[in-house]
C-alpha atoms as a printed R data frame, in Angstrom:
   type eleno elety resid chain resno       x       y       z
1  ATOM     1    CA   UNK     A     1 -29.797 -55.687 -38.616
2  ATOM     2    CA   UNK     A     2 -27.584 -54.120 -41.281
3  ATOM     3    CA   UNK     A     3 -29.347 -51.954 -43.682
4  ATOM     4    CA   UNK     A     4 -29.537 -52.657 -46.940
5  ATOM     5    CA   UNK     A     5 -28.078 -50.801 -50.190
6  ATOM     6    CA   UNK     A     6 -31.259 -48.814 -50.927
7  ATOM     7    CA   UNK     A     7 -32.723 -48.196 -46.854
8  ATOM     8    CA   UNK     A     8 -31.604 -45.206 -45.162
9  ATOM     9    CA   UNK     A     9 -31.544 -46.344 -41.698
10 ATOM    10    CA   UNK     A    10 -29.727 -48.500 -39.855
11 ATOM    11    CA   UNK     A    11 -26.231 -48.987 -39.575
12 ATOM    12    CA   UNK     A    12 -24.136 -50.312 -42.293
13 ATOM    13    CA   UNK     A    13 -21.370 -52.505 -42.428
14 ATOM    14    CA   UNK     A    14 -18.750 -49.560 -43.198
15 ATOM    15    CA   UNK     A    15 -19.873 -48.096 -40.260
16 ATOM    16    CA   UNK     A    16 -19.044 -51.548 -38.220
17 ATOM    17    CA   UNK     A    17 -15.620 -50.847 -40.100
18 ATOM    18    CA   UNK     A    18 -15.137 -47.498 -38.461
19 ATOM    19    CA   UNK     A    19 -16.168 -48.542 -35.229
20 ATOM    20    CA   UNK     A    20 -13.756 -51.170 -34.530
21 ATOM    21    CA   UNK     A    21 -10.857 -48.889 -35.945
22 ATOM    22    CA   UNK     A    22 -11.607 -46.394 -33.722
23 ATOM    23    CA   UNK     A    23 -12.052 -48.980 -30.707
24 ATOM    24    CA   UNK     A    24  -9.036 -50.293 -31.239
25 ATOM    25    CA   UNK     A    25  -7.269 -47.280 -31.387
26 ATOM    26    CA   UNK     A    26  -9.333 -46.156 -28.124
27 ATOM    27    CA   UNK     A    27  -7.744 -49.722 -26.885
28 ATOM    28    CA   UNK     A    28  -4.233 -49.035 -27.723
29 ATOM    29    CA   UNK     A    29  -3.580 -45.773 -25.941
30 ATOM    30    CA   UNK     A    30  -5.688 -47.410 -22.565
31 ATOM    31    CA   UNK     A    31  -3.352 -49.932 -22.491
32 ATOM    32    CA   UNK     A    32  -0.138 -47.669 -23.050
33 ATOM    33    CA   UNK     A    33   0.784 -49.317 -26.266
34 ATOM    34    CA   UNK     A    34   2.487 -46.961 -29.206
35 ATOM    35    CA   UNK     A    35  -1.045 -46.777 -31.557
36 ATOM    36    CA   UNK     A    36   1.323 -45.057 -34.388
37 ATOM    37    CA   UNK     A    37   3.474 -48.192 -34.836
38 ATOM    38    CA   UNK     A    38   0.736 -50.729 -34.409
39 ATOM    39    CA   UNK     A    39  -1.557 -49.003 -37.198
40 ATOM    40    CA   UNK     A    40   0.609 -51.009 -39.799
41 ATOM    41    CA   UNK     A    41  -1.376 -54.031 -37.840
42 ATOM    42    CA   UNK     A    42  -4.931 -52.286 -37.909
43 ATOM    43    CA   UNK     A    43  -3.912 -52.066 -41.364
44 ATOM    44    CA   UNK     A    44  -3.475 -55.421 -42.543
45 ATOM    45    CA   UNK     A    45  -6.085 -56.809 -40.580
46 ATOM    46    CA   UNK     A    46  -8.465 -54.394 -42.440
47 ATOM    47    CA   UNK     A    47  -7.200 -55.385 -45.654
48 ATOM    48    CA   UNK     A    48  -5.598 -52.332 -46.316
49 ATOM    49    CA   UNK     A    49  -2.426 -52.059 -48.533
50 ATOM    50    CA   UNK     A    50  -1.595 -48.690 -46.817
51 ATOM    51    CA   UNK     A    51  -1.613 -47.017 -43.839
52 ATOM    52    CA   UNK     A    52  -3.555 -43.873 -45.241
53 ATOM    53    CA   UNK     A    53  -6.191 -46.105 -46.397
54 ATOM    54    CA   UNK     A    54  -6.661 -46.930 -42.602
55 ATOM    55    CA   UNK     A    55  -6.985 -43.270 -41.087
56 ATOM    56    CA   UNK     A    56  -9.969 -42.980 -43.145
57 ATOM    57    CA   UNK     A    57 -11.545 -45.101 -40.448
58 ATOM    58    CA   UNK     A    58 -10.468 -43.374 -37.968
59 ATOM    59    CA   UNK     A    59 -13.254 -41.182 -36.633
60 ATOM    60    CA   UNK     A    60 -12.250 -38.297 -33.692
61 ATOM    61    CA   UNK     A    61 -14.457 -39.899 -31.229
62 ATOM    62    CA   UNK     A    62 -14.830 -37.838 -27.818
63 ATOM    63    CA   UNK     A    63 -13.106 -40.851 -26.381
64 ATOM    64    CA   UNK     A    64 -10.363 -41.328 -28.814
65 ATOM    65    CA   UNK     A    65  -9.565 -37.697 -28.545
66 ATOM    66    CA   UNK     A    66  -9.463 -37.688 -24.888
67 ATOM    67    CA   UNK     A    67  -7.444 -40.297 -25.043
68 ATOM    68    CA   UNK     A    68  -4.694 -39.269 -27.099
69 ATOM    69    CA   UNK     A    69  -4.682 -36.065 -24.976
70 ATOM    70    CA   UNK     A    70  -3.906 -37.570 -22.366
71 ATOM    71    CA   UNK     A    71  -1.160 -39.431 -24.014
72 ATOM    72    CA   UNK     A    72   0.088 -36.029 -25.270
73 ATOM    73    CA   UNK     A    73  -0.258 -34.183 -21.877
74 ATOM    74    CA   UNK     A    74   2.376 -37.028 -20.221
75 ATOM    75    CA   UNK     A    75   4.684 -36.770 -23.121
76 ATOM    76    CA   UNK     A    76   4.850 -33.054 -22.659
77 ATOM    77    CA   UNK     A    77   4.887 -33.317 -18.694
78 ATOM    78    CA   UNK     A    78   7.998 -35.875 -19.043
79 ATOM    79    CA   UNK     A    79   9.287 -33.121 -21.470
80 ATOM    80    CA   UNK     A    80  10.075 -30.479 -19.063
């Protein structure tokens, strides 16, 4: 289970926190949707007033980062 406030193992519910952001993030660019204008809806589903309360969730995952690599490497292909 969840640890508790004075155990030092475990995972804790923050940590559930970062995992779905990042997920859903990981989610967005798979299915080709625009993760920069649907963080206002990560966001608010969080609880969060602001978006820059959200990217602290955010964690650069190996997966996330590929990813959004890949997004960048077909934005730069369709550049040229």
């Amino acid at each position: 289970g969840l640890r508790g406030v004075s155990d030092n193992h475990g995972p804790r519910l923050h940590d559930m926190r970062h995992l779905f952001a990042t997920r859903t993030l990981v989610r967005w660019y798979q299915s080709g949707q625009d993760p920069e204008r649907r963080l206002p809806i990560l966001s608010a589903y969080l609880g969060h007033a602001h978006v820059a309360d959200t990217q602290w969730y955010l964690s650069a995952t190996p997966e996330l980062m590929r990813e959004s690599m890949r997004r960048l490497e077909r934005y730069w292909e369709n550049r040229s």
